[in-house]
N, C-alpha and C positions, 0 to 999 in steps of 0.2 A: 756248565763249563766242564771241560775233560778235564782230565787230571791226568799229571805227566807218566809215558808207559816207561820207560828208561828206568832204573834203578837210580837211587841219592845215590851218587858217591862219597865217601866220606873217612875221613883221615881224624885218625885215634892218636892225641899227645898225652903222657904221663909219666912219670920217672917210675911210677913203681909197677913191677914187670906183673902182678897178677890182678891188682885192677885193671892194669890196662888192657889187657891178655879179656879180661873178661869181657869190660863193654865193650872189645871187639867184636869177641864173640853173640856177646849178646845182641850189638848192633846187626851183626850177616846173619842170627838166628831170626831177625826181625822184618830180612829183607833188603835190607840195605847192604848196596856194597863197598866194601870196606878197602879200600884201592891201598894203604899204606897205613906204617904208623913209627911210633917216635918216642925217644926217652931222655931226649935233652934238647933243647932249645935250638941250637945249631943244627942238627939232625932235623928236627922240623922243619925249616924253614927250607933245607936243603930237598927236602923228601917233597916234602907239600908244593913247593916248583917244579916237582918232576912228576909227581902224581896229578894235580890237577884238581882235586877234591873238589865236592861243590859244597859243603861241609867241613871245615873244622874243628873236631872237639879236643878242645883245650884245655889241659892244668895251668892253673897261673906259678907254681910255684916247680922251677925246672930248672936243673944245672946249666953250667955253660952260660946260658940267655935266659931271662925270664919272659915268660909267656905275654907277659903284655909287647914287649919289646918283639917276642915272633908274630903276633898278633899284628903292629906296625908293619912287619915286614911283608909279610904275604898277603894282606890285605893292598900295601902300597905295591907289592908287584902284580898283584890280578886281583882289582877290587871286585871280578865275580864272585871270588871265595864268600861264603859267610863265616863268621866263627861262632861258634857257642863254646863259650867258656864253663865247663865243668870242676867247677872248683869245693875244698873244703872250707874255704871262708865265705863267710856272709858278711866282713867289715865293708862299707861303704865306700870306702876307701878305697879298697879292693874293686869291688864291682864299678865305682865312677874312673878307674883310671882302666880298665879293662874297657869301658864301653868308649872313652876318648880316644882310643888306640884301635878302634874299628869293630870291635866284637858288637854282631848283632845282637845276641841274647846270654844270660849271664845264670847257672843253672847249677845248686848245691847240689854237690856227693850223695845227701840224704834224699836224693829224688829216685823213685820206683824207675823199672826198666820201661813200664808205659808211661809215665814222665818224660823219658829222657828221649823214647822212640816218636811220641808226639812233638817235643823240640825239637829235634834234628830235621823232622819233617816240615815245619812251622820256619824253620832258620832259615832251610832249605828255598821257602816259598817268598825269601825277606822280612818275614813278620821277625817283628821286636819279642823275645821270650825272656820271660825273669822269673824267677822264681817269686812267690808270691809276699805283696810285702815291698819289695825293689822296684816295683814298676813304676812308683810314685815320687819314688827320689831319684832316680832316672830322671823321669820327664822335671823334677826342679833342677836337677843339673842344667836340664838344657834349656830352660827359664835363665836361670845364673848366666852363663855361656852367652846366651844372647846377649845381655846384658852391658855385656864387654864390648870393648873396640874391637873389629871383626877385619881382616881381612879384607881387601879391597875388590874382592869376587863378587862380581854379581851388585854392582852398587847402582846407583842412577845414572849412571855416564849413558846416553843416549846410545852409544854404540854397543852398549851392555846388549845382551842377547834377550830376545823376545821371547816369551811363553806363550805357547797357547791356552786359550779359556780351560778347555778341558786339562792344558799340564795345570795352569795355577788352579782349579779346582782337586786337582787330585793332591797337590802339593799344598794347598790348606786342609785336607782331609789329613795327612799326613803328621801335619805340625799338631792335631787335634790329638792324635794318641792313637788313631784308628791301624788297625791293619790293615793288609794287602784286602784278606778277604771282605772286610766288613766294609771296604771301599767299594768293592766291585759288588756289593750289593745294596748301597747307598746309589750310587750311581746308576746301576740293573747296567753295566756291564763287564765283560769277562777277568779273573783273577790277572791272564797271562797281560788285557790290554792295561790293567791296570802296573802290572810291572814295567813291560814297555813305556807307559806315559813316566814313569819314575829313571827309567835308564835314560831315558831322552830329555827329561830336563837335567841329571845330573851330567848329558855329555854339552851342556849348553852353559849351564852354571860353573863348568869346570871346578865339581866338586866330586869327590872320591866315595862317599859313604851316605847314608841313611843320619848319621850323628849331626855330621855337615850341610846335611838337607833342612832337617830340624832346626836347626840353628838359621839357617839364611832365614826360612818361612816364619820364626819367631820373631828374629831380628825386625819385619817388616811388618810385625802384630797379624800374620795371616791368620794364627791361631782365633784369633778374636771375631774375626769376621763372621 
């Protein structure tokens, strides 16, 4: 499968001016280009609608707005964005109301500069990134979340919208834990048709995010299957 020639674009949030200044740099020393950045919550959300990023890296802790709350925001206005949230906490807490608020992957400060360039790349592609340790209270968050009374998206009303074999196999592959890549070769086909089959059932389920995915295909025990 090819792999995309274009450059990630990607948008650097933090309040403090020489980290942020760095994993800029270090981001565009790495090949990625680095369209914008930001040092307080407002300012992001502002920049990030105007920049376009295909990448978000995010502090959660930021004047004006907190990062989960820009994280809602630019997510609900172009759910193409991904976020990776680049934070100095690893409370649970933190990371489950970051991933409910839309951020695909959730990645401590103490992560190396090939860490962080592998996430952005990984974010970039939709795969779920966590730092290591979180991925497993993630997926019970979204055990718990099912759990709940759910929205009335996507329910058995006859006139609910149909999936294809191939969406609801790739949309149980999904609920499973699996990423984009490890889909597309469970299946033996391509990374990009596997994004596609995911763009096209969340524009049918009229659901915003990957979080919201998981949860409908949970909710319906697809995981199980």
């Amino acid at each position: 499968m090819s792999e995309r020639q274009d450059p990630i674009k990607v948008m650097v949030v933090d309040d403090h001016p020489m980290w942020r200044d760095a994993v800029a740099r270090d981001l565009a020393e790495s090949g990625f280009d680095v369209v914008a950045t930001a040092s307080d919550g407002d300012q992001a959300v502002r920049r990030a609608r105007a920049a376009a990023p295909d990448v978000l890296v995010l502090d959660l802790n930021l004047p004006a707005k907190p990062g989960v709350q820009v994280c809602k925001e630019v997510v609900g206005a172009d759910p193409k964005v991904r976020v990776l949230v680049l934070s100095a906490s690893g409370e649970h807490a933190d990371v489950l109301e970051a991933v409910k608020s839309g951020a695909t992957g959730y990645l401590l400060k103490s992560a190396s500069t090939e860490e962080l360039r592998d996430a952005v790349h990984r974010t970039a592609a939709g795969d779920p990134v966590f730092t290591p340790g979180l991925a497993g209270l993630v997926l019970g968050e979204y055990r718990r979340l099912a759990s709940e009374p759910a929205a009335a998206v996507g329910t058995d009303d006859p006139q609910a919208p149909r999936l294809t074999e191939r969406e609801t196999e790739v949309l149980r592959l999904v609920a499973k834990g699996l990423s984009y890549k490890q889909i597309a070769e469970r299946l033996v086909i391509s990374h990009r048709t596997v994004q596609n089959h995911v763009q096209n059932t969340l524009g049918k389920l009229q659901l915003h995010n990957r979080v919201e995915l998981v949860r409908y295909a949970l909710e319906r025990g697809l995981d199980d299957v």
